[in-house]
N, CA and C atoms as a LAMMPS dump frame, in Angstrom:
ITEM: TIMESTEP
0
ITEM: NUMBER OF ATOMS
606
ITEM: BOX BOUNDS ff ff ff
-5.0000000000000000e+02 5.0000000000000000e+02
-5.0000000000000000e+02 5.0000000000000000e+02
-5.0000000000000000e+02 5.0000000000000000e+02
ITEM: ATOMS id mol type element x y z
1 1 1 N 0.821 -1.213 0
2 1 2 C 0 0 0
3 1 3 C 0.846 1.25 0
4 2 1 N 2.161 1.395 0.087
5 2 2 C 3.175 2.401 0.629
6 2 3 C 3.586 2.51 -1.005
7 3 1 N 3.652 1.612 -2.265
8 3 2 C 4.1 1.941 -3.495
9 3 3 C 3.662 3.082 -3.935
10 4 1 N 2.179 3.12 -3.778
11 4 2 C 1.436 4.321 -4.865
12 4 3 C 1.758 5.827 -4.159
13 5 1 N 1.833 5.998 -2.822
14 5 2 C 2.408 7.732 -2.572
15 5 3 C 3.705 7.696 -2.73
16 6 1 N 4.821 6.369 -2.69
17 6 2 C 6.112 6.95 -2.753
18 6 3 C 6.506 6.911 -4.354
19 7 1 N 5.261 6.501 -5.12
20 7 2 C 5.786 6.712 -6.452
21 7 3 C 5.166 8.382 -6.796
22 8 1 N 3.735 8.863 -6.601
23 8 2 C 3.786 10.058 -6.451
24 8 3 C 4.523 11.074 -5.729
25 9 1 N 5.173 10.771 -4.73
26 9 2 C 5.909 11.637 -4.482
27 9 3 C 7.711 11.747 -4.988
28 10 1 N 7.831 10.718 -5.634
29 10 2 C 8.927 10.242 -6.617
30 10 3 C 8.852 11.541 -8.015
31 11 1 N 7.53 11.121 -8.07
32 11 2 C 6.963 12.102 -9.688
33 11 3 C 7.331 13.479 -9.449
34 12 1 N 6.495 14.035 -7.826
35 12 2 C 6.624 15.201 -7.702
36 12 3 C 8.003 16.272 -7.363
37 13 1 N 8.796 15.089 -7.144
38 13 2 C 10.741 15.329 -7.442
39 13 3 C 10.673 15.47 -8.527
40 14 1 N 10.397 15.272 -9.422
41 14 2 C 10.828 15.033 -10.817
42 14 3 C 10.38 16.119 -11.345
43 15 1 N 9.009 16.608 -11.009
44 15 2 C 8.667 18.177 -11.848
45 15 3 C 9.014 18.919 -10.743
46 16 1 N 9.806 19.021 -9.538
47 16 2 C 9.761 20.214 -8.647
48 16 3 C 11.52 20.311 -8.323
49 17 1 N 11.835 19.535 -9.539
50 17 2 C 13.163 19.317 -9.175
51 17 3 C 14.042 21.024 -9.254
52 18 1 N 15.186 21.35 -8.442
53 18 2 C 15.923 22.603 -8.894
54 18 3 C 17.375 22.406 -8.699
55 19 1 N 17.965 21.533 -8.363
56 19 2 C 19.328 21.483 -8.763
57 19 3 C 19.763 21.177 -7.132
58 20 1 N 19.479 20.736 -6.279
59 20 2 C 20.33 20.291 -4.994
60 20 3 C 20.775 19.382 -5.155
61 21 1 N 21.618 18.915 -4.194
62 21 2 C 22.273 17.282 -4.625
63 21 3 C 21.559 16.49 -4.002
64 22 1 N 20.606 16.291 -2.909
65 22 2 C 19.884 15.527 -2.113
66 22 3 C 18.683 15.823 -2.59
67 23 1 N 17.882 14.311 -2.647
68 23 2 C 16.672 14.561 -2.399
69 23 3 C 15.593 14.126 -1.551
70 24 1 N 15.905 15.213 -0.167
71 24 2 C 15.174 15.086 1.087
72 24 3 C 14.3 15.61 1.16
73 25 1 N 14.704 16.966 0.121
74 25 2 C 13.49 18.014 1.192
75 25 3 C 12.563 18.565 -0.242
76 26 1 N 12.184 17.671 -0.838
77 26 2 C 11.426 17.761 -1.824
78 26 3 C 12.077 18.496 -3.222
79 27 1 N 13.2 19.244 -3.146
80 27 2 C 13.933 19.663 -4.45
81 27 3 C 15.016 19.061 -4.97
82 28 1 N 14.658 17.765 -5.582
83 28 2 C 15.717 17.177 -6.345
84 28 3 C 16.372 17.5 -7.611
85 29 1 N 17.765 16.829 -7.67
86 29 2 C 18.49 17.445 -9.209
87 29 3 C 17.359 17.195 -10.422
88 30 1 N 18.176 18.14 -11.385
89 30 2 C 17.352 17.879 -12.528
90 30 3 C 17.325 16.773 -13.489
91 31 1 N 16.533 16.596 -13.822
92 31 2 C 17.04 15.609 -15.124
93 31 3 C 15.833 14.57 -14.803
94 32 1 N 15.677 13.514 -15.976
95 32 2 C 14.621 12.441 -16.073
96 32 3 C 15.003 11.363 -15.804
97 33 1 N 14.291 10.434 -15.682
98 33 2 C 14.834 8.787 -15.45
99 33 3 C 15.25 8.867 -13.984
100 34 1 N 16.253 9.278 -13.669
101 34 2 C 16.773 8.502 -12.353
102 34 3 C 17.304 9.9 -12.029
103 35 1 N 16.419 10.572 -11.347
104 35 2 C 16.738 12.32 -10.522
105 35 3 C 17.911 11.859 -9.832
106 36 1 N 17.798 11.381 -9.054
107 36 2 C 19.003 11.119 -7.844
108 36 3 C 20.178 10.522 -8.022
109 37 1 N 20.634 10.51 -9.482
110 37 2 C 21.382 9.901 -10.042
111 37 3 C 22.309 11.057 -11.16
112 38 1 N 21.411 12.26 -11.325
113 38 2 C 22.005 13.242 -12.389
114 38 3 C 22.88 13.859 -11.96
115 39 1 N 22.737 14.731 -10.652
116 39 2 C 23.583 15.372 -10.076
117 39 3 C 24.928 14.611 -9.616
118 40 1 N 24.959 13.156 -8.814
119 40 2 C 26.457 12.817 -8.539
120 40 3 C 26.734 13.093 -9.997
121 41 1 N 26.338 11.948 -10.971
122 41 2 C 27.067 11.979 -12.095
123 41 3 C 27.867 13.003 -12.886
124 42 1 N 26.6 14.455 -12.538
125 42 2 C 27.693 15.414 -12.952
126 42 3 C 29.209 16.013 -12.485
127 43 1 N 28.236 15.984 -10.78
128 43 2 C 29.408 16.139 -10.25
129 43 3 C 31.024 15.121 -10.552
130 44 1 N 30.406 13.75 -10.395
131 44 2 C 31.759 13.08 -11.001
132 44 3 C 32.798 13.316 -12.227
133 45 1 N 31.701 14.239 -12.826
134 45 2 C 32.225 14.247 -14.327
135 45 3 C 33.31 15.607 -14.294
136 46 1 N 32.659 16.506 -13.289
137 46 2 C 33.485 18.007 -12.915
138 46 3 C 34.708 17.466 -12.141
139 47 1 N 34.604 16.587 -11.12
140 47 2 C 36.049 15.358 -10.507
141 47 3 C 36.753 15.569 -11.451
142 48 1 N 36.492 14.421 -12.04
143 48 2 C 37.317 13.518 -13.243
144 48 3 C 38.043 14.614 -14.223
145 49 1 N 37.168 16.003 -14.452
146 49 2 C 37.532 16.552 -15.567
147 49 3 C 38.974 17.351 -14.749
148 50 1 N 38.793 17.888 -13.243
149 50 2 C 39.648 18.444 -12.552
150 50 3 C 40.811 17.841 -12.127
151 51 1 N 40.526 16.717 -11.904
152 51 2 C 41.695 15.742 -11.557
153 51 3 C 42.643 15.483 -12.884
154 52 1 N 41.651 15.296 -14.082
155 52 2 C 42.705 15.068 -15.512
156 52 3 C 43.847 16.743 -15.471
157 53 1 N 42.968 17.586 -15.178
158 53 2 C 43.607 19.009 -15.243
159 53 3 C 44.837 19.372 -14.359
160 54 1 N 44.801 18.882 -13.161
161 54 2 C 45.475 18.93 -12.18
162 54 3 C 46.681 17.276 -12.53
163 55 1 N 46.174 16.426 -12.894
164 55 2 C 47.569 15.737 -13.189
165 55 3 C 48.305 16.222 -14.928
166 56 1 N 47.447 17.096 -15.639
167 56 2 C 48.359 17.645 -16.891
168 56 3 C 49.365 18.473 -16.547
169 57 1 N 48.788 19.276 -15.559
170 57 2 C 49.77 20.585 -14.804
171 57 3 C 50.531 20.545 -14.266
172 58 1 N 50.858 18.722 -13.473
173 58 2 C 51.57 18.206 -12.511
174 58 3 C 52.756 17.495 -13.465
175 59 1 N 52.458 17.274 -14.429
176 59 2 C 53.288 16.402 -15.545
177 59 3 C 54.207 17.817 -16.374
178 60 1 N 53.793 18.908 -16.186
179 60 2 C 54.407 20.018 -16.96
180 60 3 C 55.049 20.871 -16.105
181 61 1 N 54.857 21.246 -15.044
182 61 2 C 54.906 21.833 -14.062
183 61 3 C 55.612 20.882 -13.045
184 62 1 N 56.625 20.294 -12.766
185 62 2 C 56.787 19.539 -11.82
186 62 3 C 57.35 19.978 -10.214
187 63 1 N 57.855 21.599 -10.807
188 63 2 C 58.571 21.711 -9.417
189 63 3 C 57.203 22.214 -8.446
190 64 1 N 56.123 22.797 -9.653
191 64 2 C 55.403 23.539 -8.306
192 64 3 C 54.818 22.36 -7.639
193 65 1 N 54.055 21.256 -8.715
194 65 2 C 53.651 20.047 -8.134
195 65 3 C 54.868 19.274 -6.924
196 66 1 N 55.848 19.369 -6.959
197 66 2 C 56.562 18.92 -5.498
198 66 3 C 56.743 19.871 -4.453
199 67 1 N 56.834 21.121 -4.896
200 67 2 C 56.72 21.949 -3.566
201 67 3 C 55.065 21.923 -2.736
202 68 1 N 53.749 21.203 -3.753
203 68 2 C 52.678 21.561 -3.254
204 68 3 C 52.695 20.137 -2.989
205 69 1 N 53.335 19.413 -2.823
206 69 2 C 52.574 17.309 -2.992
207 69 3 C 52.392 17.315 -1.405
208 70 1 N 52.389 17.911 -0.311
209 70 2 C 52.31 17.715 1.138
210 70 3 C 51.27 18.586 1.7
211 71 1 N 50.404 19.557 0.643
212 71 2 C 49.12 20.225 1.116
213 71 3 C 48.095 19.988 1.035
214 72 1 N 47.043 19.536 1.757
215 72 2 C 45.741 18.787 2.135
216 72 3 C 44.64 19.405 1.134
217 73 1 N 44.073 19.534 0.722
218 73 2 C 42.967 20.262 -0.32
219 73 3 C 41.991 20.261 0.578
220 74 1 N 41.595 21.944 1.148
221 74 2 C 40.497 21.946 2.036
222 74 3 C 39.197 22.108 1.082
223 75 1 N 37.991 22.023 2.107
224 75 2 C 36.639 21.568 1.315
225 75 3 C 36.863 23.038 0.68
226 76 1 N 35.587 23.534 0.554
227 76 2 C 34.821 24.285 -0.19
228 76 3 C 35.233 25.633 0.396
229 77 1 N 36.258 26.646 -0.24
230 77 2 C 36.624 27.78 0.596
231 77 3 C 35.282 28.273 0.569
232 78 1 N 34.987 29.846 1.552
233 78 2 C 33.74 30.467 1.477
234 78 3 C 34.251 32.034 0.922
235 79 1 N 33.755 32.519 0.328
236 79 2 C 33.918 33.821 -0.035
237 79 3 C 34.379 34.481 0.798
238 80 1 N 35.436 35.424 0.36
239 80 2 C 35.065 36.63 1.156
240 80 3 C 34.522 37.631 1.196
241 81 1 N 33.963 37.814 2.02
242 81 2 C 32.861 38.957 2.484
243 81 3 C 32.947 40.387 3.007
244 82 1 N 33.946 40.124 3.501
245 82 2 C 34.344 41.185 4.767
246 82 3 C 33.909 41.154 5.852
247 83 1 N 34.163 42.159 7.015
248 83 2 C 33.66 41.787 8.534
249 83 3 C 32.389 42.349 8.129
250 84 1 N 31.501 41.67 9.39
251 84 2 C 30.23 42.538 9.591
252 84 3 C 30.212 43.54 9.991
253 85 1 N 29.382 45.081 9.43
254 85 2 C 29.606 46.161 9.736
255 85 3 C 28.266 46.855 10.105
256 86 1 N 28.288 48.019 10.739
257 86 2 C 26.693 48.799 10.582
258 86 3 C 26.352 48.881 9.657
259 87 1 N 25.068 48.657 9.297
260 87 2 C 24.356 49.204 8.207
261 87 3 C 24.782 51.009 8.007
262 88 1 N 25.346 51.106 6.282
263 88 2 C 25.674 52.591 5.925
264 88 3 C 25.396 52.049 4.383
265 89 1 N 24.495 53.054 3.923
266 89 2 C 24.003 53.067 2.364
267 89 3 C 24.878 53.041 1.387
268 90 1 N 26.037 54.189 1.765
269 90 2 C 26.83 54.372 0.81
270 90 3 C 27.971 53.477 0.629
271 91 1 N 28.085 52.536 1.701
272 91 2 C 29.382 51.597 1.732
273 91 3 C 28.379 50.28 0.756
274 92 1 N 27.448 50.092 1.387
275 92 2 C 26.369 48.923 0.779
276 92 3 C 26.52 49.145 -0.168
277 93 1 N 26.499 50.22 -1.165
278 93 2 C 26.609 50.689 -2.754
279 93 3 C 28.014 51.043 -3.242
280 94 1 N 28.543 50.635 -2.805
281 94 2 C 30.14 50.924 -3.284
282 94 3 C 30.482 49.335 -3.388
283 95 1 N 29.778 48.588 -2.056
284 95 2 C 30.56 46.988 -2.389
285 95 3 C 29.566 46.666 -3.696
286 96 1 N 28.501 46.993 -3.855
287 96 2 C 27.49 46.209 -4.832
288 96 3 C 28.239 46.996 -5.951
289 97 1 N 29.121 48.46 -6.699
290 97 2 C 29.502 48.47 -7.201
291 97 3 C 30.67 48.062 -7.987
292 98 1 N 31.403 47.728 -7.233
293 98 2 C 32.218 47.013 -6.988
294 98 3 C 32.398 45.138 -6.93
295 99 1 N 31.5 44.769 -6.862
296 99 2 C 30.902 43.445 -6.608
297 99 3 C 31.761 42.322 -7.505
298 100 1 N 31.747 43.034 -8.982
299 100 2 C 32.284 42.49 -10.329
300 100 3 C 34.208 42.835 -9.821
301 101 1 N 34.341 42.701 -8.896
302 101 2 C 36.29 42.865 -8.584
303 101 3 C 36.444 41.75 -7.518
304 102 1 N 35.23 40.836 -7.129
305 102 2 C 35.294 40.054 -6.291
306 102 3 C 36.491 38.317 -7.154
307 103 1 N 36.926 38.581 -6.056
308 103 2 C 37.694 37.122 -6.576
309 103 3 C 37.231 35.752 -5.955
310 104 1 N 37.089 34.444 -6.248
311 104 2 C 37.112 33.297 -6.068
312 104 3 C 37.978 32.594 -5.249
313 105 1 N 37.778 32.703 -3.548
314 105 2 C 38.573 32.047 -2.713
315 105 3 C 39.147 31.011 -3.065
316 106 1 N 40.604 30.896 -2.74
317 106 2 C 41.835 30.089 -2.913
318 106 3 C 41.645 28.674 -1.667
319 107 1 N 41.866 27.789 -2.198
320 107 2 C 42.331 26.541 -1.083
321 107 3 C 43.513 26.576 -0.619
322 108 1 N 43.762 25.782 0.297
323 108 2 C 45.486 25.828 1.214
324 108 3 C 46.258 25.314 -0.244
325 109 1 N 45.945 24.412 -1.492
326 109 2 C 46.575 23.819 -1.56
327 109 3 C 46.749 24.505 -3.545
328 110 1 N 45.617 25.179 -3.418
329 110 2 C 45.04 26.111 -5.042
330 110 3 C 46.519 27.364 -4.507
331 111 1 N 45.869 27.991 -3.146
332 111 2 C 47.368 28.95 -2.858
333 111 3 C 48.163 28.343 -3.383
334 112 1 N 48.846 27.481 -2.819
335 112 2 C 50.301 26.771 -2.902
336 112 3 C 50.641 27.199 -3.939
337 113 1 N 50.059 26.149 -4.833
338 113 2 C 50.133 26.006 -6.341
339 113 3 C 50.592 27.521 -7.302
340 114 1 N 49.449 28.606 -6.75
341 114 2 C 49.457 29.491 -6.933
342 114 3 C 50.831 30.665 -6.829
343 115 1 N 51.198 30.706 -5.251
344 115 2 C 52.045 30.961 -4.86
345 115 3 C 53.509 30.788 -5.547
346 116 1 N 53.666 28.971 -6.261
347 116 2 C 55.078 28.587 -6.711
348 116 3 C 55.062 29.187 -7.471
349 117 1 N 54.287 29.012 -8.526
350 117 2 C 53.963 29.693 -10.169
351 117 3 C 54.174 31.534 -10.117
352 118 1 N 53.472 31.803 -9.495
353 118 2 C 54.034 33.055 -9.12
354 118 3 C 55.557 33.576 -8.614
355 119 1 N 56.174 32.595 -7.83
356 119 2 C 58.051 32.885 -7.085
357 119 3 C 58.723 32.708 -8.793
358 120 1 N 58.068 31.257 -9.234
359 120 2 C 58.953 30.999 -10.998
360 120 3 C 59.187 32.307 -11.81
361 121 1 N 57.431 33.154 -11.583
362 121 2 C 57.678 33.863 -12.752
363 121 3 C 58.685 35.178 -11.995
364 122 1 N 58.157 35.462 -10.862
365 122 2 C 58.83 36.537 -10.306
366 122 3 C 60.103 36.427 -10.629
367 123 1 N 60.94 35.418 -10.048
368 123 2 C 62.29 34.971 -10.248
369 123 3 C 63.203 35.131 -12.009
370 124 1 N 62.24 34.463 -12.684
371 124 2 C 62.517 34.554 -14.392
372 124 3 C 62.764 36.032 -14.895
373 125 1 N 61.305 36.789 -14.111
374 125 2 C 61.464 38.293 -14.698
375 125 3 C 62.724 38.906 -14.241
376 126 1 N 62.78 38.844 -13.017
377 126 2 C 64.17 39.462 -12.254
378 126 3 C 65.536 39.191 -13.134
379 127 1 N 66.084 37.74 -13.714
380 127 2 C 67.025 37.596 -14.455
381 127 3 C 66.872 38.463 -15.708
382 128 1 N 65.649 38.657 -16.168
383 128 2 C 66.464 39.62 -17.498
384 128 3 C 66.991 40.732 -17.356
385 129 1 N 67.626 41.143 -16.124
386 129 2 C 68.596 42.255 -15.663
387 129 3 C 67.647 43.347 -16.65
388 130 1 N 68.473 44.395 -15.84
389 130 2 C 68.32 45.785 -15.853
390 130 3 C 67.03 46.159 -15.059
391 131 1 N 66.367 47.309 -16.605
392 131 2 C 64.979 47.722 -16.052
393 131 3 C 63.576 46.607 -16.38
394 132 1 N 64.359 45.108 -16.302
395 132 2 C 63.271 44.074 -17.198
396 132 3 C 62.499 44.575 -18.3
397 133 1 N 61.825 43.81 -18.778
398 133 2 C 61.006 43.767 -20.102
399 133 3 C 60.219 44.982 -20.196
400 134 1 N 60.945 45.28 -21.292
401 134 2 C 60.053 46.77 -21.801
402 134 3 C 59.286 46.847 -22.411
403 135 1 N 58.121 45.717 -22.938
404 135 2 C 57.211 45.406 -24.335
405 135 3 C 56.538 44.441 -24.344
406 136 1 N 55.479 43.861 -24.671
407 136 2 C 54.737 42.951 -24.526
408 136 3 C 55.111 42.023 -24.961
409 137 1 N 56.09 41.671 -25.837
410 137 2 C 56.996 40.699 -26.738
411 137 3 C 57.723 40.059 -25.601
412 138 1 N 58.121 41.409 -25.082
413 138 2 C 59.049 40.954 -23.792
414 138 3 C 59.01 39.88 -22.869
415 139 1 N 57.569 40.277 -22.136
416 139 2 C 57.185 39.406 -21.275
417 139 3 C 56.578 38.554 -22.002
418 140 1 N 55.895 38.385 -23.101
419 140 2 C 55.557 37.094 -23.659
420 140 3 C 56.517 36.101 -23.599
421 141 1 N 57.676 36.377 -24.332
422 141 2 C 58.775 35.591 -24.423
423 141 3 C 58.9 34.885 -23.222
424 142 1 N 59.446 35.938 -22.404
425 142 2 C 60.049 35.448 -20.985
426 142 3 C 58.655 33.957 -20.233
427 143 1 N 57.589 34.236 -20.437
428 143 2 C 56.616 33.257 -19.745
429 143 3 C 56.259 31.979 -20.877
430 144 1 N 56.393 32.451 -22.325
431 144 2 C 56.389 31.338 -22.92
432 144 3 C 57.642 30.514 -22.705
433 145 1 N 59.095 30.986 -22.175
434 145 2 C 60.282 29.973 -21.918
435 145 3 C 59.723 29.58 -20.775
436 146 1 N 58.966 30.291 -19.905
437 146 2 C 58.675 29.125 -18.246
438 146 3 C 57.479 27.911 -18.277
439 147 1 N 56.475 27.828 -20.128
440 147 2 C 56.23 27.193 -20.354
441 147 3 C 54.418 27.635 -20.255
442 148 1 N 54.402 28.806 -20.341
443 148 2 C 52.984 29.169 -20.186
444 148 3 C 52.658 29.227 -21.527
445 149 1 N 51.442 28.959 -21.996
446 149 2 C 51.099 28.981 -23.542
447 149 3 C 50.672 30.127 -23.924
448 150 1 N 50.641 30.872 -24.933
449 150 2 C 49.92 32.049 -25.514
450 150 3 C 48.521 32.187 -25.088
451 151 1 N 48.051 31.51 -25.533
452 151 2 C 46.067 31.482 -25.448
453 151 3 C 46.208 31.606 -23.832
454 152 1 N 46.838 31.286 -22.915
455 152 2 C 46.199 31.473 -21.573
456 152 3 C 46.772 32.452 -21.484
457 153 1 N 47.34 33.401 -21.77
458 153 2 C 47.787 34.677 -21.536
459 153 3 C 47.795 36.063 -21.885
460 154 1 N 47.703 36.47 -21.054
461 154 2 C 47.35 38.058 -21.585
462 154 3 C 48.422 39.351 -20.84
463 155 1 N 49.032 40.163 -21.633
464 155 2 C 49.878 41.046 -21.544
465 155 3 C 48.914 42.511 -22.169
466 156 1 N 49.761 43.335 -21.367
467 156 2 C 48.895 44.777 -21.314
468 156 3 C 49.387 45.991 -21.162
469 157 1 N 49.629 47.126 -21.501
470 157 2 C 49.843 48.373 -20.899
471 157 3 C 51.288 48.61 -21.816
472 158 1 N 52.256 49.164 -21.027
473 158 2 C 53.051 49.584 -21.92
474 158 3 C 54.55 50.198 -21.219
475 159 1 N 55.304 50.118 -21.069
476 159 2 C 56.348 50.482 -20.399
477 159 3 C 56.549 50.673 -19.135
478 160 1 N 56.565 50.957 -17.93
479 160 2 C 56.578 50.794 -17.138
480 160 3 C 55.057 50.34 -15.914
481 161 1 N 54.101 50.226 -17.16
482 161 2 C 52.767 49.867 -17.219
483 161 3 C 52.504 48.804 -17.412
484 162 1 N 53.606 47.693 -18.219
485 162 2 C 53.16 46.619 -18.485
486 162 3 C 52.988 45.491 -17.294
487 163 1 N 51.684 45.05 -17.911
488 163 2 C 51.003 44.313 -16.767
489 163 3 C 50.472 42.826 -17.524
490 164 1 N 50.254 41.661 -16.294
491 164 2 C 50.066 40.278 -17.381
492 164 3 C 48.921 39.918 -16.381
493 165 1 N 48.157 38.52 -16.95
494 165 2 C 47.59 37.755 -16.094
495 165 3 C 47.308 36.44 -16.803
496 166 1 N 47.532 35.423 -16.347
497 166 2 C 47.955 34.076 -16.61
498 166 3 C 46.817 33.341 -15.992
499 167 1 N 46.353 32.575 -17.257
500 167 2 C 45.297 31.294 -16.775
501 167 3 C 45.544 30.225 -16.57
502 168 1 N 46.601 29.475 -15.575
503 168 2 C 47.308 27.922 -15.24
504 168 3 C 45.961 27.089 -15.176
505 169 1 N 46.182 25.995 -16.337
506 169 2 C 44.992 24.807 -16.117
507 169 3 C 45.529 24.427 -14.977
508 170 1 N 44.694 24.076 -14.128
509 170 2 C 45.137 23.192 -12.934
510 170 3 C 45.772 23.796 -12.015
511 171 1 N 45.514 25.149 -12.055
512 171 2 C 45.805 25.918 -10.956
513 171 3 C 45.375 27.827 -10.989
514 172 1 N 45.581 28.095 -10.003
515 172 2 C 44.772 29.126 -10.089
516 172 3 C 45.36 30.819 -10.818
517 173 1 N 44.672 31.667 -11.057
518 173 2 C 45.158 32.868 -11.602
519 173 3 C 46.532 33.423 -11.616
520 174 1 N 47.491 33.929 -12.413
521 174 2 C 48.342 34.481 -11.28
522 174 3 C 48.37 35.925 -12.649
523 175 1 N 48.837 36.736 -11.948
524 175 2 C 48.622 38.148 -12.478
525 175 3 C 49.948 38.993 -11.914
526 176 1 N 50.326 40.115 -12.791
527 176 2 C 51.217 40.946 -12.514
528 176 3 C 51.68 42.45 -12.796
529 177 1 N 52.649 43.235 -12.126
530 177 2 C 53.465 44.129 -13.34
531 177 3 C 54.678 44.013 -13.317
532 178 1 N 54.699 44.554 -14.392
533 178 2 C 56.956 44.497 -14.151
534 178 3 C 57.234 45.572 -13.602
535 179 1 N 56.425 46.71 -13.152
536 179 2 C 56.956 48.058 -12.305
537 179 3 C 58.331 48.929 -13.424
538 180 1 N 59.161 49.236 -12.374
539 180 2 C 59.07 49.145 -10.712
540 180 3 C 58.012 49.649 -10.113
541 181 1 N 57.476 48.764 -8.707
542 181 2 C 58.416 47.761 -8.654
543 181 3 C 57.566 46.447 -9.439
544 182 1 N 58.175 45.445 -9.4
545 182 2 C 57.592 44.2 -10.317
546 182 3 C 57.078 43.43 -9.171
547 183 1 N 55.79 43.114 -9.562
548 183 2 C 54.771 42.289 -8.235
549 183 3 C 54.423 41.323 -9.485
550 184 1 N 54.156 40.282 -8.451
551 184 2 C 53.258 38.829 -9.275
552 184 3 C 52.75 38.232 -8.556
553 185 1 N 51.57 38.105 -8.369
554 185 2 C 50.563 36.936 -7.189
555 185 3 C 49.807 36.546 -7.973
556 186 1 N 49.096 35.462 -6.806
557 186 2 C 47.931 34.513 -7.232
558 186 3 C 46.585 34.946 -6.841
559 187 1 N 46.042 34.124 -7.361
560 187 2 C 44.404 34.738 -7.341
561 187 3 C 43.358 33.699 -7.89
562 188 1 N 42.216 33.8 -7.356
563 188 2 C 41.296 33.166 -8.058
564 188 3 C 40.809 33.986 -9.091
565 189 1 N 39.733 33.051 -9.39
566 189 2 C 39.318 34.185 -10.949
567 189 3 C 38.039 34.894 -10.422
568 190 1 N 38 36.338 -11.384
569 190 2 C 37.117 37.22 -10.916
570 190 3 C 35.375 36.906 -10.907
571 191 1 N 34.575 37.12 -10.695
572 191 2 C 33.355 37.289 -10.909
573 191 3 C 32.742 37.096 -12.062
574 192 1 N 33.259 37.996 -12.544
575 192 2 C 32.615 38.627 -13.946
576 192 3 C 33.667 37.53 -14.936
577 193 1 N 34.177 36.364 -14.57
578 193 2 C 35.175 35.323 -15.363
579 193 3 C 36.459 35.716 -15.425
580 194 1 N 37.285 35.191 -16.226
581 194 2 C 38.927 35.462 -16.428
582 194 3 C 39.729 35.767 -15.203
583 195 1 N 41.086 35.736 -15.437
584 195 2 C 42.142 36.115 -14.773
585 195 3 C 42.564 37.842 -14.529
586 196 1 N 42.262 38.38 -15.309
587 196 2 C 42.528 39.717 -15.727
588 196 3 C 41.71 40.44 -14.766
589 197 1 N 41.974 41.335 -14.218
590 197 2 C 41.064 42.605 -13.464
591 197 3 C 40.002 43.28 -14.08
592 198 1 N 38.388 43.108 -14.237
593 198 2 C 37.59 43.744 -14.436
594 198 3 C 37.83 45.233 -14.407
595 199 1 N 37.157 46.116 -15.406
596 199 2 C 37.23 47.797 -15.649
597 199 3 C 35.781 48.731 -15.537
598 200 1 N 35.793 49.089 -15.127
599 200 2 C 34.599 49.957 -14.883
600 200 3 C 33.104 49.31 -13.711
601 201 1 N 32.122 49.606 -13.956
602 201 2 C 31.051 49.306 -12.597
603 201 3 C 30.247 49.734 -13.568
604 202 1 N 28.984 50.083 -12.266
605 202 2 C 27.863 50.806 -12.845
606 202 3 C 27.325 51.416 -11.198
């Protein structure tokens, strides 16, 4: 007697479905045939696709992959937010303007990664003596010898302006300038997508 409501209420997952991974509380993943079955699968498939990414990067990249092989991969970083503050209108509308400069929290182990790739390039730029790379050729060169590909990269500005930001498969943002002085860090990627620093608001 228990078949016929748990198959209606089976059904009513199925049209009330919205994308959670459980289905307890009446909003199951999407998809037909077997709801409770769409979501791992995807998720496995985002695994599998990250893990292939992260051992390509590890096979090309080997020193950062041994300086990072002893860091734990924490769960799910949480944004940052900032502290909690009084309610003030004009700060509320400056972060919502601003909103699109938000970056994508780093893991202990996405840092790492982040971090090496960043000392490589820092280090590389520093050897071309003098006032380093004066031209976008410049620094192209210099990051295509540390093995970064064209298409993930982007160079910008112009003489003591020039500025880069680098898309590592299998690891996270890293971005820069050559100054003086010459900075290079890591980063997640912005909001609004890419590696590169978003321009303007509304």
């Amino acid at each position: 007697m228990r078949r016929l409501p748990l198959a209606v209420a089976a059904g009513l997952l199925v049209l009330t479905a919205c994308g959670t991974e459980r289905v307890t509380s009446g909003d199951g993943p999407e998809g037909a045939g077997s709801p409770s079955r769409a979501r791992p699968s995807t998720a496995e498939d985002w695994k599998k696709s990250a893990d292939e990414a992260r051992a390509k990067h590890d096979r090309k990249f080997r020193d950062v992959a041994a300086r990072c092989t002893d860091i734990t991969p924490s769960a799910s970083a949480r944004p940052t937010t900032g502290a909690t503050e009084p309610a003030d209108p004009e700060a509320d509308r400056y972060r919502e303007n601003h909103a699109f400069k938000q970056q994508a929290p780093l893991g202990p182990e996405q840092q790492c990664r982040g971090d090496a790739h960043a000392d490589r390039i820092t280090d590389a730029l520093r050897e071309t003596g003098g006032p380093g790379p004066s031209s976008e050729q410049d620094v192209r060169t210099v990051l295509e010898e540390l093995g970064y590909p064209a298409e993930a990269t982007q160079v910008y500005g112009s003489g003591h302006a020039l500025g880069f930001s680098i898309s590592v498969p299998g690891a996270p943002c890293v971005s820069g300038g050559v100054g003086p002085p010459l900075t290079v860090e890591a980063h997640g990627v912005y909001m609004e997508g890419g590696c590169r620093e978003p321009q303007g608001g509304h």
